[in-house]
DRENTI-410289 format. One record per residue (C-alpha): residue number from 1; residue in three letters; chain; x, y, z. Coordinates in nm, 3 decimals, decimal comma, padded with zeros to 5 digits. Example, Ala and Ser with C-alpha at 12.3 -4.5 7.8 and 13.67 -1.06 7.14 Angstrom:
1:Ala:A:01,230:-00,450:00,780
2:Ser:A:01,367:-00,106:00,714
END
This chain:
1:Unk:A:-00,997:00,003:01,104
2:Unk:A:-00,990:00,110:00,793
3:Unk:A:-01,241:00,020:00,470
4:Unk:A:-01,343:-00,347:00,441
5:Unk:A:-01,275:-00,545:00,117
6:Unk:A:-01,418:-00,816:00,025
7:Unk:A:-01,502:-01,081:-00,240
8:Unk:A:-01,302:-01,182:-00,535
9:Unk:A:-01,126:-00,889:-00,574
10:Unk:A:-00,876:-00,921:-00,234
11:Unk:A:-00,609:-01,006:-00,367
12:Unk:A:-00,627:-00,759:-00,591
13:Unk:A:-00,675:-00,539:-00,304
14:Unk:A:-00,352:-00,615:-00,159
15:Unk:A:-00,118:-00,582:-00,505
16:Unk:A:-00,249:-00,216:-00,565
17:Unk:A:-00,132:-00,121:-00,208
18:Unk:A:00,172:-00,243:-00,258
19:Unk:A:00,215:-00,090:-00,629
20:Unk:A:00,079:00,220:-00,539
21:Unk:A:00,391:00,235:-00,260
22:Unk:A:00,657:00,071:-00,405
23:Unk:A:00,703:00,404:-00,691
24:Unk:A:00,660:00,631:-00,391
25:Unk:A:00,876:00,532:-00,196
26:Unk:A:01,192:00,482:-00,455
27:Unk:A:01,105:00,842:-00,578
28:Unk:A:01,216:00,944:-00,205
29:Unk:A:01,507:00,755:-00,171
30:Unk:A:01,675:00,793:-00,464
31:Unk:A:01,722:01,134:-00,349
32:Unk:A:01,936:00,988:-00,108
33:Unk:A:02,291:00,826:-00,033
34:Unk:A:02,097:00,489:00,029
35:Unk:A:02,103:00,126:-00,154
36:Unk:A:01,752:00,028:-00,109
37:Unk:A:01,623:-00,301:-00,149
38:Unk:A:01,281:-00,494:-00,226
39:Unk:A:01,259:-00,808:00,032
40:Unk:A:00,933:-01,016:-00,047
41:Unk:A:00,938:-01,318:00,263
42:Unk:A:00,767:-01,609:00,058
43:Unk:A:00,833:-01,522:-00,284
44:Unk:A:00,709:-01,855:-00,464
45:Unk:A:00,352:-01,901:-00,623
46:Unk:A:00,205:-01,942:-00,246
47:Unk:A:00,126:-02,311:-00,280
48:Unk:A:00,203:-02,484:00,046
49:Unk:A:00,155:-02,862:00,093
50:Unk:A:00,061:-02,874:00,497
51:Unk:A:00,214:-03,186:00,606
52:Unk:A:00,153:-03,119:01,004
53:Unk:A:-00,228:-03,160:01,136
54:Unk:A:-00,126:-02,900:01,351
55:Unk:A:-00,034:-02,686:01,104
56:Unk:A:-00,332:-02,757:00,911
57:Unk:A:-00,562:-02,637:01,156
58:Unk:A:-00,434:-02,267:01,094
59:Unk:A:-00,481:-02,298:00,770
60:Unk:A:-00,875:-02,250:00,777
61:Unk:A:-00,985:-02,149:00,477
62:Unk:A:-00,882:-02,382:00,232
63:Unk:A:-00,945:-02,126:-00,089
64:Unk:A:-00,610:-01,985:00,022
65:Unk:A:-00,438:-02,256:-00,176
66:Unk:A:-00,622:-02,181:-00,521
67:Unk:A:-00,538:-02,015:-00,868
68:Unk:A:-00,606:-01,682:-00,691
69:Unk:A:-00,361:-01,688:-00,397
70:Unk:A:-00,080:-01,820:-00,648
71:Unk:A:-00,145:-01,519:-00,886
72:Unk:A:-00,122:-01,304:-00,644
73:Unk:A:00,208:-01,427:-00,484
74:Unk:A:00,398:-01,427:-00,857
75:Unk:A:00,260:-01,071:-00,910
76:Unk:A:00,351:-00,897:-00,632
77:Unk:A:00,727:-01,036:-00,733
78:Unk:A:00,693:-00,867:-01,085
79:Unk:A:00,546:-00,557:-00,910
80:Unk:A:00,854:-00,513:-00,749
81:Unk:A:01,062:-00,532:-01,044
82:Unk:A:00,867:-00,294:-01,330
83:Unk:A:00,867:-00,033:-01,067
84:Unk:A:01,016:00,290:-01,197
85:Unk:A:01,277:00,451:-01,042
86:Unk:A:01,396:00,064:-00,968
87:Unk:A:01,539:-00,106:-00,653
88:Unk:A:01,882:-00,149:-00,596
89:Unk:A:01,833:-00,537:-00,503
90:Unk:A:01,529:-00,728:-00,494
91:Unk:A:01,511:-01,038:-00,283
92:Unk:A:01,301:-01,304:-00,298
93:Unk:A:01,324:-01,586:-00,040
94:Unk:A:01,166:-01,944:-00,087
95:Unk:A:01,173:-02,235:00,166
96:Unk:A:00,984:-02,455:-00,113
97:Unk:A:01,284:-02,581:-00,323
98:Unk:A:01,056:-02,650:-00,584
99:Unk:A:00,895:-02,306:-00,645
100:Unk:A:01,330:-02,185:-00,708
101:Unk:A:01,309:-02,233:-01,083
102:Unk:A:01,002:-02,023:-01,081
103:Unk:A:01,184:-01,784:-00,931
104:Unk:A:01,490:-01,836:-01,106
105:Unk:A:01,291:-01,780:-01,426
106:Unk:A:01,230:-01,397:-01,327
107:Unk:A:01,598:-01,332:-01,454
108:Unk:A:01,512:-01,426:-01,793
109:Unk:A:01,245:-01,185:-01,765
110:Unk:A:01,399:-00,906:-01,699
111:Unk:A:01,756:-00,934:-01,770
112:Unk:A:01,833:-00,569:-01,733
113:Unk:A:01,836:-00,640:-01,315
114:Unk:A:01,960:-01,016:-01,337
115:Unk:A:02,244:-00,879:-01,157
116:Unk:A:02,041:-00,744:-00,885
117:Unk:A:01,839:-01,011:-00,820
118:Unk:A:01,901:-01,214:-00,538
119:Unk:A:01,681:-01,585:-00,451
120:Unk:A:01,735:-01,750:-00,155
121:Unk:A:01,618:-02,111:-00,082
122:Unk:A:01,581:-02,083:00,328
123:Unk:A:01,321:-02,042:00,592
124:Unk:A:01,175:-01,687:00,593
125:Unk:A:01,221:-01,634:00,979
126:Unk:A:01,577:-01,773:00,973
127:Unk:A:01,718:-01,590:00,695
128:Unk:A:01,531:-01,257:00,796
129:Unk:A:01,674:-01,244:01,146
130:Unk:A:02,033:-01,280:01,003
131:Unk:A:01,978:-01,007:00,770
132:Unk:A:01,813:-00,756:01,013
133:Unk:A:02,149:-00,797:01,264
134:Unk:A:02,369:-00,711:00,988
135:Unk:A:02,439:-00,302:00,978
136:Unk:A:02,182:-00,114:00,815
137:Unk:A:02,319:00,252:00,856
138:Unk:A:02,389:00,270:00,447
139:Unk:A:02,081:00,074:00,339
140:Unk:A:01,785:00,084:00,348
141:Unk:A:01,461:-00,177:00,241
142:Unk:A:01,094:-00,235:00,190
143:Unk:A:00,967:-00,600:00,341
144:Unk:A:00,698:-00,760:00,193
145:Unk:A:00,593:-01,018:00,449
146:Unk:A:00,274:-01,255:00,372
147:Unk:A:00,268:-01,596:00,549
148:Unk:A:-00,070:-01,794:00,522
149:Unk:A:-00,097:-01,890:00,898
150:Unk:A:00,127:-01,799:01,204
151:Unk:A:00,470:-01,865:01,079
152:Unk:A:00,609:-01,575:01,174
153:Unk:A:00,692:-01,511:01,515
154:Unk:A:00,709:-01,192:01,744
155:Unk:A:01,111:-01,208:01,717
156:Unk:A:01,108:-01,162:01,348
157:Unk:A:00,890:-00,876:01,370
158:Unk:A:01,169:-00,747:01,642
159:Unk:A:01,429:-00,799:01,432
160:Unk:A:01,279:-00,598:01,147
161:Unk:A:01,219:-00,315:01,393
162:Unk:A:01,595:-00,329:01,507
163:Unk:A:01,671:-00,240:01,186
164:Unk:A:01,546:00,119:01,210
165:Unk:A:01,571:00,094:00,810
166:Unk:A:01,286:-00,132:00,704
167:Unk:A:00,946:-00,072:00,583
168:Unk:A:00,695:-00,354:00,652
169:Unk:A:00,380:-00,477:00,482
170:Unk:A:00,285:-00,715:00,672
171:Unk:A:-00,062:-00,934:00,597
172:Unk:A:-00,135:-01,005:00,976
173:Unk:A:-00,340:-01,372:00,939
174:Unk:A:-00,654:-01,193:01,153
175:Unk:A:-00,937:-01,436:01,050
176:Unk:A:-00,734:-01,717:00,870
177:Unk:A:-00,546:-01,818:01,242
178:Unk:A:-00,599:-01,570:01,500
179:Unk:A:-00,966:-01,538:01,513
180:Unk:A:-01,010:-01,886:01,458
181:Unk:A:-00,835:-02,013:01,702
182:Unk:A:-00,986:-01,803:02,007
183:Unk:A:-01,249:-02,038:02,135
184:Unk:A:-01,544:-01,891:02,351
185:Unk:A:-01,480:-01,994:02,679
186:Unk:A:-01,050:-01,916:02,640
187:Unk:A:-00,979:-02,329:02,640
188:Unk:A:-00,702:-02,343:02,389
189:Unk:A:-00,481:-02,657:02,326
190:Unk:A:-00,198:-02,561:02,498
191:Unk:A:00,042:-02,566:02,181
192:Unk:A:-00,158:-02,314:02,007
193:Unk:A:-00,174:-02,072:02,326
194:Unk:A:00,192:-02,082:02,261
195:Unk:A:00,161:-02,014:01,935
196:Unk:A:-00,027:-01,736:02,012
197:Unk:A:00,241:-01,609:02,263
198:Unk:A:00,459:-01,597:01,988
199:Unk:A:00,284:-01,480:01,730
200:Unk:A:00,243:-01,149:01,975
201:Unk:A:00,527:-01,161:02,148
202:Unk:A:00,334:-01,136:02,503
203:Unk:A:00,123:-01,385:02,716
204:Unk:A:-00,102:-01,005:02,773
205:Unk:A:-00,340:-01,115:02,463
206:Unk:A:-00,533:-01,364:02,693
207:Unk:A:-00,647:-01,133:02,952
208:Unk:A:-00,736:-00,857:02,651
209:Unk:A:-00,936:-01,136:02,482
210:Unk:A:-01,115:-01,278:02,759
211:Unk:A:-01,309:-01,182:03,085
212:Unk:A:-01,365:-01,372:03,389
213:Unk:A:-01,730:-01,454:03,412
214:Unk:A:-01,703:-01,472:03,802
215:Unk:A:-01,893:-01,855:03,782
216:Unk:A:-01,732:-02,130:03,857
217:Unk:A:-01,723:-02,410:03,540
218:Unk:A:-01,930:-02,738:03,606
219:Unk:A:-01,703:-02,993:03,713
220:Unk:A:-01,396:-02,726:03,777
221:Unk:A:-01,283:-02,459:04,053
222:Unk:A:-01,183:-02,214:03,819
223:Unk:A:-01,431:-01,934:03,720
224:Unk:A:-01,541:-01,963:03,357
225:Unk:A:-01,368:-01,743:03,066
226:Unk:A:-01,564:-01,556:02,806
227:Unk:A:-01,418:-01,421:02,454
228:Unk:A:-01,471:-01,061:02,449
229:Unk:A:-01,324:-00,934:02,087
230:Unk:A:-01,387:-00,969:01,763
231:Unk:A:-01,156:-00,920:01,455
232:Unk:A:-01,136:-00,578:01,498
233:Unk:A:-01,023:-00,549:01,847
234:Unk:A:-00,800:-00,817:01,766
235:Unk:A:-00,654:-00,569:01,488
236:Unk:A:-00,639:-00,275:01,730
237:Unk:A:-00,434:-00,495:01,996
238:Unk:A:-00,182:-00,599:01,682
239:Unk:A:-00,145:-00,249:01,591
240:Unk:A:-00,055:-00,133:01,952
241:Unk:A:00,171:-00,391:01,979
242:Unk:A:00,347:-00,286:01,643
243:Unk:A:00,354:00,081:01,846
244:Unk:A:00,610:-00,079:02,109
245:Unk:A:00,882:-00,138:01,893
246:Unk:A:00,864:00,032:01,533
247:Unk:A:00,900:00,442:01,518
248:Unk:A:00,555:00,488:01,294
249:Unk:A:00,284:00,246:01,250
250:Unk:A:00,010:00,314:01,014
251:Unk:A:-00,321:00,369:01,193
252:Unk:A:-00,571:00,223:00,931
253:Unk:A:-00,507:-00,127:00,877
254:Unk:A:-00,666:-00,279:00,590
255:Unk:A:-00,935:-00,564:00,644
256:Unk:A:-00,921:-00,749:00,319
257:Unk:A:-01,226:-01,068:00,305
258:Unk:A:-01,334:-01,318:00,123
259:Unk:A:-01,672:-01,372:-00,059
260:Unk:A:-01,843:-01,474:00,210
261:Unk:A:-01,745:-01,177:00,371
262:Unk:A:-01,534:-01,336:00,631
263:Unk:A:-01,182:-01,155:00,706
264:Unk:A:-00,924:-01,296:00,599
265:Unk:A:-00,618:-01,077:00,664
266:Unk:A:-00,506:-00,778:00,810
267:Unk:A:-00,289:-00,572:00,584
268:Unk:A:-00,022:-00,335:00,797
269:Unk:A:00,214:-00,142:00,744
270:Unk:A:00,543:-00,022:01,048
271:Unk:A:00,805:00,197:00,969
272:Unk:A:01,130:00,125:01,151
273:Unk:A:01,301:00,434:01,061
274:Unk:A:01,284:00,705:01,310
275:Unk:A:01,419:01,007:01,078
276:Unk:A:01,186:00,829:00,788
277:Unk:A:00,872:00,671:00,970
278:Unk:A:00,665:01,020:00,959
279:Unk:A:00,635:01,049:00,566
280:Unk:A:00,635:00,667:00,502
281:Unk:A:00,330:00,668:00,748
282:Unk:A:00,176:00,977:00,584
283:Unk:A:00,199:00,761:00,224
284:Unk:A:00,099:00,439:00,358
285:Unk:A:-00,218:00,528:00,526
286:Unk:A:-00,332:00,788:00,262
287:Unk:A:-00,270:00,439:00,048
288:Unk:A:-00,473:00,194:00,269
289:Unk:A:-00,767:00,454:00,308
290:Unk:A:-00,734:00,429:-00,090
END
């Protein structure tokens, strides 16, 4: 793990990551017979209303839905688009209908790529998966993908990889969800172990998280469980799991906190290009050691 950041500047933490890569990365590929895109996953101010309990209960930390979360989602929209040498296309999806005129509002603002940019009203996961299968061999893309909780599954990160022409910034909801939701003795509602199974794309977290004690429980005949990781083991087995399926993975995750020092997020970065994955890596994690 890389340097830990923490009170009120995190979000601030995560914007100069990406605007310290964004420049870099266009310099490189403009070189190049490529149309390159910026992709940011939930591009509205970051405001959720969490209808479902369930839901609600992986959304932990309820200063995620303040001034400072929304700020950080409409800046890392106009990062995107004063970077210099610019994108090809920029797109911004929204499942909130009512953050679209927000959005919309961004072609005023810089008229000189109205043309270019592209807002889509859908579910991140859906849309994302239908973009990744298209043919990628002439393009090429940079993903911006920050949920709050665990709404993105293990398939959409395999999708992304299939690519083999996206880089991905992923904020990886370590201490928001994950952590959270790993009791001490490995008795999780069974809906959220699913969850979980999604979210990493294995059932192999549960035996990495917990040991077998070797007693039997009080009033059952199955030896007692025993959480054995913390957040950063938790980041370690994320990042190996990244390993499986994208050609570079950056090796020094980011652990951005809060002000009570409590982690918040993980901030990765996976390179799906095999021909491209060894410099991206070399920028990104000379960025996140920053």
């Amino acid at each position: 793990m890389n340097k830990q950041v923490f009170g009120g500047d995190w979000t601030e933490e995560k914007l100069n990551r990406i605007r310290k890569y964004l420049p870099a990365y266009t310099t490189i590929l403009k070189e190049y017979n490529f149309k390159y895109a910026y992709i940011d996953a939930f591009a509205g101010t970051g405001y959720r209303t969490l209808k479902d309990t369930e839901e609600q209960n992986q959304l932990l930390l309820p200063e995620l839905i303040d001034q400072e979360s929304q700020q950080f989602m409409d800046g890392s929209a106009r990062i995107a688009l004063q970077v210099e040498p610019r994108f090809n296309k920029y797109i911004f999806i929204e499942k909130d209908i009512n953050k679209i005129p927000d959005l919309e509002q961004l072609k005023v603002e810089f008229l000189d790529k109205n043309q270019d940019i592209k807002i889509v009203n859908d579910d991140a996961n859906s849309y994302l998966k239908t973009l990744c299968y298209k043919n990628w061999q002439a393009n090429r893309a940079v993903l911006f993908l920050d949920p709050f909780g665990m709404q993105i599954p293990w398939s959409t990160i395999e999708a992304i990889a299939h690519t083999e022409a996206i880089d991905l910034w992923y904020l990886f909801p370590l201490g928001v969800a994950i952590n959270r939701l790993l009791t001490r003795d490995g008795n999780i509602k069974e809906s959220l172990k699913k969850r979980l199974d999604e979210t990493f794309g294995t059932t192999d977290w549960f035996d990495s998280f917990y040991t077998t004690t070797g007693q039997l429980s009080l009033f059952e005949n199955s030896p007692q469980r025993e959480k054995t990781v913390d957040c950063e083991a938790i980041g370690r087995y994320f990042v190996k799991r990244l390993k499986t399926i994208f050609a570079g993975v950056a090796e020094n995750p980011l652990v951005l906190r809060n002000s009570r020092n409590s982690p918040l997020y993980l901030l990765c970065f996976a390179s799906a290009n095999p021909k491209g994955s060894k410099t991206a890596i070399k920028i990104a994690q000379h960025i996140l050691k920053a």
